[in-house]
N, C-alpha and C positions, 0 to 999 in steps of 0.2 A: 845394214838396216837395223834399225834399233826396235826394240819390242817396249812399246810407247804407252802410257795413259796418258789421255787428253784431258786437262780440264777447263771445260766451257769452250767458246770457239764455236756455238752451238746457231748462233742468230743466223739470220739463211741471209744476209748480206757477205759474211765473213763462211759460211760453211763448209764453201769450196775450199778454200783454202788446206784445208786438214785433210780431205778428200783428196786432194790432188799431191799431196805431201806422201802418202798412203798409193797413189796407183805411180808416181817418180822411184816407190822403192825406195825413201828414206825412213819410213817409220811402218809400222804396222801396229795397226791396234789393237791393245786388247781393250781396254775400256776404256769408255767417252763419258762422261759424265756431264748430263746437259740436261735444263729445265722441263718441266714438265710440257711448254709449250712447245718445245721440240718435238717431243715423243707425239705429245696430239696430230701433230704435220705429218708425222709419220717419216721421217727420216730414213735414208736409206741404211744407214750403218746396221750390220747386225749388231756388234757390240755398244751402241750406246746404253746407258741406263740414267733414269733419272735416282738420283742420289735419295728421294723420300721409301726406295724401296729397298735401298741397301741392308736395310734389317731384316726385308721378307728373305731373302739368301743366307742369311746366317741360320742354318737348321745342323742336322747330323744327314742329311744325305748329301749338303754341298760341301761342306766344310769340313777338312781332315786333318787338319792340325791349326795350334794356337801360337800368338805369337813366341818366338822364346824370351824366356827371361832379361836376358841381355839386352835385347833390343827392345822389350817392353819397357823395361826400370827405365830405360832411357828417356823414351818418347813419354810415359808419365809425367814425368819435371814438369809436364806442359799441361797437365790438367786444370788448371786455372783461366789456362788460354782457353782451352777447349768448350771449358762449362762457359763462359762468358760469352764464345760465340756459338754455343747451341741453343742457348734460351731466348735468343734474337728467333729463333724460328719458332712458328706458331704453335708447331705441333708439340712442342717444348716448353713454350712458355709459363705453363700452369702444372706443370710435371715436379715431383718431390725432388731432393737433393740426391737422394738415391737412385731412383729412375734412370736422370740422368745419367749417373755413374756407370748402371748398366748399359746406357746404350755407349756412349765415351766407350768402354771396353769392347762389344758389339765390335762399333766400327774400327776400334784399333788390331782385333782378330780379323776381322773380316777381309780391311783391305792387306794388312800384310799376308794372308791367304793368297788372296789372286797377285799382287805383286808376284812371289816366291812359285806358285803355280806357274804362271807365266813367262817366269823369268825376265821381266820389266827392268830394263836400263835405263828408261829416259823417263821424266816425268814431265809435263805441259804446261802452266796455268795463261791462261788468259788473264786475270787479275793477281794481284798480292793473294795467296792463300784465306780464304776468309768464311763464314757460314761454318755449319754444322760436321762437314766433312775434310772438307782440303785442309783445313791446316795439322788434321790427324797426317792424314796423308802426305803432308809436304815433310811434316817432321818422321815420321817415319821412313821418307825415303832418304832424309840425312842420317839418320840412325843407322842404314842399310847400305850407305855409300853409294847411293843411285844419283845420276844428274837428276838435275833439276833445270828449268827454266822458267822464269816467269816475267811475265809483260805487264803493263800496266799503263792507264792513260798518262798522261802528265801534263805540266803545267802549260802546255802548248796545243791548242785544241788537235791540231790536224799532226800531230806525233806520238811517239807511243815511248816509255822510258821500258829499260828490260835488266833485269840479273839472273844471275843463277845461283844467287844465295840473297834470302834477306839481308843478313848482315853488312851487304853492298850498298841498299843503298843509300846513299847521297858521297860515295865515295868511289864512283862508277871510274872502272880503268876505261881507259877512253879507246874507241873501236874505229878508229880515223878508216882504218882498213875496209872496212865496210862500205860500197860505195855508194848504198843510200840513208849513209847517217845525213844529218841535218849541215848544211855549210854553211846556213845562214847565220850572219850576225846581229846584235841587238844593241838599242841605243835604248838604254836604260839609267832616267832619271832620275836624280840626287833626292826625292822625296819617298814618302811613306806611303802615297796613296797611290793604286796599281789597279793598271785596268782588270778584268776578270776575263782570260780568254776561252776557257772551257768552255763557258755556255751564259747566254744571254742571261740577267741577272733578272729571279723571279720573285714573286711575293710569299710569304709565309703560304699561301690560300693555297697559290699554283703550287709550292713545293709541294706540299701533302694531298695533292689533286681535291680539294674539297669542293668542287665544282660539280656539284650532281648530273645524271646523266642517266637517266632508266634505262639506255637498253644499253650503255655499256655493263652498268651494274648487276641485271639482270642475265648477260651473256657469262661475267664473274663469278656469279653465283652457278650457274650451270657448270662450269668448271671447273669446282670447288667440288661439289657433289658427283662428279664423276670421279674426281680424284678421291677415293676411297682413302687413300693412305693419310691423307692429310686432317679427317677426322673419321674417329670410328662409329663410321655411320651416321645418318640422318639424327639421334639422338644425341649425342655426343656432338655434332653441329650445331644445333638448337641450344642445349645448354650450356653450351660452350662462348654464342654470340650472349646469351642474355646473360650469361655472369659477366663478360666481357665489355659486356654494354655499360651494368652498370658500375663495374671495377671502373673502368676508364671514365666515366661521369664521374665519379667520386674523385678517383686520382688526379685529374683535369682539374675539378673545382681545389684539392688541396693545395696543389702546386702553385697554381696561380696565389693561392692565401697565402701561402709559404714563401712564396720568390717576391710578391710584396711588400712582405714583412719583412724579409731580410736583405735583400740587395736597395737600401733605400741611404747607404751614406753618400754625401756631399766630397766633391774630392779639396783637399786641404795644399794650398801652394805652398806652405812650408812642409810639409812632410816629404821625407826621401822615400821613395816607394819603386817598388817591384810593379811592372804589369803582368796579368795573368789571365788573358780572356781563355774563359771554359771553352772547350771544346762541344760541338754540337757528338749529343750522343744516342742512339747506338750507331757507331762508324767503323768500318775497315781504319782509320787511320788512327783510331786509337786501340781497337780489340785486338788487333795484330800488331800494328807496327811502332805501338804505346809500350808493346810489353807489361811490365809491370804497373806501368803509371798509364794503364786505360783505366787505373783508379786516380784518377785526378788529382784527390784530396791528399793522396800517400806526393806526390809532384810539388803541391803547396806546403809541405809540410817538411821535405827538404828544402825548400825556400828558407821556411823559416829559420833553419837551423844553421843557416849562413849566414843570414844578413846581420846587420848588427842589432840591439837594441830596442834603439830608436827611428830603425825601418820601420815600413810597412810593406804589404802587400795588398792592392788591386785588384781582387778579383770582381768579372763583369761577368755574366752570362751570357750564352749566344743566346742571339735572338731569335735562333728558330725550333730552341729545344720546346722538349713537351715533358710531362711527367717523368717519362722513362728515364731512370738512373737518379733522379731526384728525390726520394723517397725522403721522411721526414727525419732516420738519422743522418742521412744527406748531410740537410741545413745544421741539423747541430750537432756534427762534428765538425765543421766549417766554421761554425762561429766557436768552437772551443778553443779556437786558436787568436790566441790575445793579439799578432800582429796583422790579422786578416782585416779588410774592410770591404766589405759588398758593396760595388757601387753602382750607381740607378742606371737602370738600361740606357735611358735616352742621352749618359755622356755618350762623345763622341771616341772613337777608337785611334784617330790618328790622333786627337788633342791629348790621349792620355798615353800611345806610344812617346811624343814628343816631351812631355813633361815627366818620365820614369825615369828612372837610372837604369835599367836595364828590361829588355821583354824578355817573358818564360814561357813556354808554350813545349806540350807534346811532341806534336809534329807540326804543329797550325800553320796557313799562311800569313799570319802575321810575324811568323820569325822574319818571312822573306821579307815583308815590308819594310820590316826594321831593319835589317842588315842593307838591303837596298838604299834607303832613306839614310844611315850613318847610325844607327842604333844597336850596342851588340847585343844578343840574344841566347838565353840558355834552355837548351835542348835536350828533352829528356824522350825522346825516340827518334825513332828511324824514318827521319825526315827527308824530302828528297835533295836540300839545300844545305845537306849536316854538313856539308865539308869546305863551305865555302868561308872568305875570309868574314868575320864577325862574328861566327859562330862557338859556342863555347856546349860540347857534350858534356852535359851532367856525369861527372864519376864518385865516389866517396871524399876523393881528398880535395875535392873543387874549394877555394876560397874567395871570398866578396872581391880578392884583390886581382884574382888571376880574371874576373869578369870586369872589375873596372876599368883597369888597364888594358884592357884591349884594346888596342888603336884599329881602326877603321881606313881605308883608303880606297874610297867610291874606285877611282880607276880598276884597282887589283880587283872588287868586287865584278866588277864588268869583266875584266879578264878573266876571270875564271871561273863565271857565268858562262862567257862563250864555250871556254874549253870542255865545262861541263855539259851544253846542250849540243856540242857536237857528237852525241851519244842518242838524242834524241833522233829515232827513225821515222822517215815519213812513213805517215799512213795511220788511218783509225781503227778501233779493233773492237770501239763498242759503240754497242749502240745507242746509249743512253749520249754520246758522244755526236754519232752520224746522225741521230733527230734534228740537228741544230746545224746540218750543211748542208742546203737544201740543189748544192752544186755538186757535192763528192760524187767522182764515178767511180761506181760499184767496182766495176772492169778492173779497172788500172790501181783503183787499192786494193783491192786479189791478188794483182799482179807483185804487187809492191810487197805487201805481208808475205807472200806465199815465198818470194826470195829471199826475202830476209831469215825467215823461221829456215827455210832452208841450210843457209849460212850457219845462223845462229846453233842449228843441232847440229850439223857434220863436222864443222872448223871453227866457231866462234867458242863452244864451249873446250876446245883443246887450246887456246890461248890464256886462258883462266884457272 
């Protein structure tokens, strides 16, 4: 039996599953880390905690030692990650550079505490490591030689992609062994444009729920203000929405003045050009698995330093970003670079994949469009498609010639697509996921996850 921390696994479609993981005597828990909406339901675990409270534990009656040096230096390297994905959380967002710093170290003592209390060998996540906590925790348990596991939706609504080290993926050793990986295969077309199978495709409006609603809002609000931790107190609430209010009015009308003032060029059919659509930001897929280039602009700017001359580079913006990460030295360090060209929202995405010499992209799905379609593409994270034939990982000594020259062979691209989603396991694990299958049974994906994690912690992590 492994001495386990859970992270997430918390939605009561999926609950059982870790419950029942826990009375088979393969794991026991010491801590669960799950939202606060769990904890309201009242859950029966005694060890869950919601993660907004992990500071109220850090005092001198709980806590008897810090982490050591060694493994502190270590897990530090990562502070850039850290602070990037804690100011995404609200109770953060307006907090000094220092603050942060304190809480960063907070939870870097705090959880390697209970780890080491515990004696913790196995680590959990239900997603990629991301928000304010877990990805301390995930790096600290690489620092501490502790398994890890983690799951993650993927490009397949009704599967779930998994490693046991970031660094894996899109270079997943393949788990045939496993008897309910995916066997299914796919016929996958010689073009750019791909359907979207995650989830039914929504409007700007519906993404950010702008659909008013009094008594959801109202019921929001009530559980806001119970949640003490999340502002300190009713005052600190209050002044908290009206500066916010009018920050975000403000920031909203800049951005748009900003984004129309600068993304307004015409694309040029004699120019050689790079594409570069922006990534929608703040996302797991760039905070975490961007690495360094969840600064985008630092991404475009090795671009530049490859191509030749008389290139250019494309960059588009998503179209469902907002203010956030766009701020006005944003725009002008962007435009400080002499081969950039902002170009107008309303080109099309596959007319300017098709007419580039190459796509660059973070993680985004449009690497995969283009490798799909006959397009090679340069990759500067940990994408889930980094390993397949077209793709070319951003390194230091990368050259314009080792990207042009890449041949492309749609077949081998299908070949080892297949090979690659035979790693895909049925079953859904979230719920932002199971909203959109209005058939899944509960039952039998319990059944299904709850084998697999099974596997995955007793024998699948001793093949790796």
């Amino acid at each position: 039996m492994y001495n386990a921390i859970i992270v997430g696994f918390d939605e009561s479609f999926i609950r059982d599953v870790i419950y029942n993981l826990e009375r088979g005597n393969c794991i026991s828990i010491k801590k669960w880390f799950v939202s606060c909406k769990t904890i309201k339901e009242q859950a029966i675990s005694p060890n869950m905690i919601n993660w907004r409270t992990i500071y109220e534990e850090f005092n001198v009656d709980t806590l008897t030692e810090y982490c050591p040096k060694k493994i502190y230096d270590e897990v530090y390297k990562k502070i850039p990650v850290f602070y990037t994905n804690l100011v995404r959380e609200s109770y953060f967002s307006n907090r000094s550079v220092d603050d942060c710093l304190n809480v960063i170290n907070m939870y870097i003592h705090y959880l390697y505490f209970i780890i080491n209390k515990n004696k913790v060998n196995y680590i959990v996540f239900s997603d990629a490591p991301h928000g304010a906590y877990a990805p301390i925790l995930y790096y600290l348990a690489k620092a501490m030689n502790i398994k890890t596991l983690i799951l993650f939706p993927c490009y397949m609504r009704d599967k779930f992609l998994f490693c046991y080290d970031l660094e894996d993926i899109g270079y997943f050793s393949l788990n045939n062994a496993y008897t309910y990986a995916s066997k299914q295969k796919f016929a996958i077309e010689e073009k750019y444009e791909k359907d979207v199978f995650w989830e039914p495709q929504k409007t700007i409006r519906q993404r950010y729920r702008l659909f008013f609603n009094f008594t959801s809002w109202l019921e929001e609000r009530k559980s806001i203000l119970k949640h003490k931790k999340k502002y300190d107190g009713f005052y600190d609430y209050t002044c908290s929405h009206i500066v916010k209010f009018v920050l975000r009015t403000y920031n909203e009308f800049s951005y748009q003045k900003l984004n129309n003032s600068v993304f307004k060029h015409e694309v040029n059919a004699k120019e050689k050009y790079v594409y570069f659509p922006l990534h929608l930001q703040p996302e797991m897929t760039t905070a975490i698995l961007g690495g360094i280039y969840n600064d985008q602009l630092l991404a475009i700017e090795r671009i530049s330093e490859i191509i030749a001359d008389d290139w250019v580079i494309y960059v588009k913006e998503n179209p469902l970003q907002t203010y956030y990460m766009r701020g006005e030295f944003f725009y002008k360090r962007l435009c400080s670079n002499k081969k950039v060209r902002c170009i107008k929202n309303d080109y099309n995405t596959y007319a300017l994949i098709n007419g580039c010499e190459f796509v660059a992209t973070i993680t985004g799905t449009v690497g995969w469009e283009a490798i799909s379609g006959g397009k090679a593409v340069l990759v500067f994270g940990k994408a889930w498609y980094r390993g397949l034939p077209g793709v070319i990982n951003y390194s230091d000594n990368i050259t314009i010639e080792d990207i042009c020259n890449h041949k492309i062979a749609h077949n081998l691209v299908v070949e080892e697509f297949n090979k690659l989603q035979s790693n895909f396991v049925e079953g859904v694990i979230d719920g932002d996921v199971a909203q959109y299958m209005p058939d899944l049974s509960f039952s039998k994906n319990r059944q299904k996850v709850e084998k697999f994690l099974e596997w995955a912690i007793n024998e699948g992590c001793n093949k790796n």
